[in-house]
Legacy VTK file of the C-alpha trace (Angstrom):
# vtk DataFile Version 3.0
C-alpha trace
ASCII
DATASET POLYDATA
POINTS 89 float
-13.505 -11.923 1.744
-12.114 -11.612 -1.875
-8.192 -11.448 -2.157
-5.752 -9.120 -3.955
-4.903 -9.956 -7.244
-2.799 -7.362 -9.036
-1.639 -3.618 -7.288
-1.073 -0.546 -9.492
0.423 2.304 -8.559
0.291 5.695 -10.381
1.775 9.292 -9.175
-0.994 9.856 -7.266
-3.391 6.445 -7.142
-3.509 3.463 -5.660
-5.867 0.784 -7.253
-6.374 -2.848 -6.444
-7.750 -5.160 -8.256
-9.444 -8.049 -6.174
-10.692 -11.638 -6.890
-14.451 -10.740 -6.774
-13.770 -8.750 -9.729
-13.685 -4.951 -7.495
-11.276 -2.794 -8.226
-10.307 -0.321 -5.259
-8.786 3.149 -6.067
-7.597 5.363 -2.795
-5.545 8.079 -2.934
-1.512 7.550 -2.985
-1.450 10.118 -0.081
-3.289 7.880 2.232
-0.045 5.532 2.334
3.066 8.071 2.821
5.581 5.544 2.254
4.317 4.759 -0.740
4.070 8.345 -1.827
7.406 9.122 -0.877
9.265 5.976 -2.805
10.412 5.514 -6.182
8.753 3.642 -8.703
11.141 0.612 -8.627
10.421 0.167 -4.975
6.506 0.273 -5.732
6.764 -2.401 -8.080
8.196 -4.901 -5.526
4.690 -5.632 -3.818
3.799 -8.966 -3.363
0.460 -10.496 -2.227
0.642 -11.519 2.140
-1.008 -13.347 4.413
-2.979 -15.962 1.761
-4.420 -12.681 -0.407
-5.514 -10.479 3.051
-2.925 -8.101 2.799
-0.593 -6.711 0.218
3.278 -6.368 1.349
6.264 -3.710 -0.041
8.970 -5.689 1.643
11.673 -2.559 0.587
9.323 -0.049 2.413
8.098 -2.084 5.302
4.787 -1.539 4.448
1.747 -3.956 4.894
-1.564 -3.068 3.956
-4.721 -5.255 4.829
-7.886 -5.239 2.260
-10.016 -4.919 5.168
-8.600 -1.722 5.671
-9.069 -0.431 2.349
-12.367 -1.758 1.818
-13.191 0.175 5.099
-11.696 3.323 3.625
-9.008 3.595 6.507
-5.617 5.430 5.289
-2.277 4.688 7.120
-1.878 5.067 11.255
1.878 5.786 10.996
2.088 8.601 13.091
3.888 11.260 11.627
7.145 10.962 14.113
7.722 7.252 12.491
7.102 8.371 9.242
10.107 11.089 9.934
12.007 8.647 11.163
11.891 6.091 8.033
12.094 8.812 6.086
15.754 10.605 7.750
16.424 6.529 7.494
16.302 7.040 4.183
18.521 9.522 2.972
LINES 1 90
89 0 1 2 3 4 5 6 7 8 9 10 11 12 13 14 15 16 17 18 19 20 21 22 23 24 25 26 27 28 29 30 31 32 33 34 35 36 37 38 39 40 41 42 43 44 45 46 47 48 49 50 51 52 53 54 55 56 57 58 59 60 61 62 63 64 65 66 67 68 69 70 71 72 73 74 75 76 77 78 79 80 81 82 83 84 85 86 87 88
């Protein structure tokens, strides 16, 4: 399985480019934490578990290539999304 090797994140985008030379675009909305931080907190992503997984240690949010290769948004349900969010402010 190929790793991550650099994360960009635009207003609305996602995009990952991995070791095998893919690059994986999903939409920002997918990953509401993301989507509801500021830009400073999306640059502080660091690569996790050896290259599987990509880590926004501010947010608390992990996400695992296998899951975006499979196309699979977020599970947060909504209620802990509400709460980190109220956390927030």
């Amino acid at each position: 399985m190929p790793i991550a090797t650099n994360v960009d994140i635009s207003d609305d985008k996602l995009t990952v480019e991995l070791s095998d030379g893919r690059t994986l675009a999903v939409p920002l909305s997918w990953f509401p934490r993301l989507l509801h931080s500021s830009q400073t907190e999306r640059q502080n992503w660091e690569v996790f578990g050896d290259g599987y997984a990509i880590e926004w240690p501010d947010l608390d949010e992990h996400i695992g290539l296998e899951d975006l290769l499979a196309g699979r948004p977020s599970s947060e349900s909504q209620r802990s999304l509400e709460r980190w969010l109220a956390a927030r402010h």
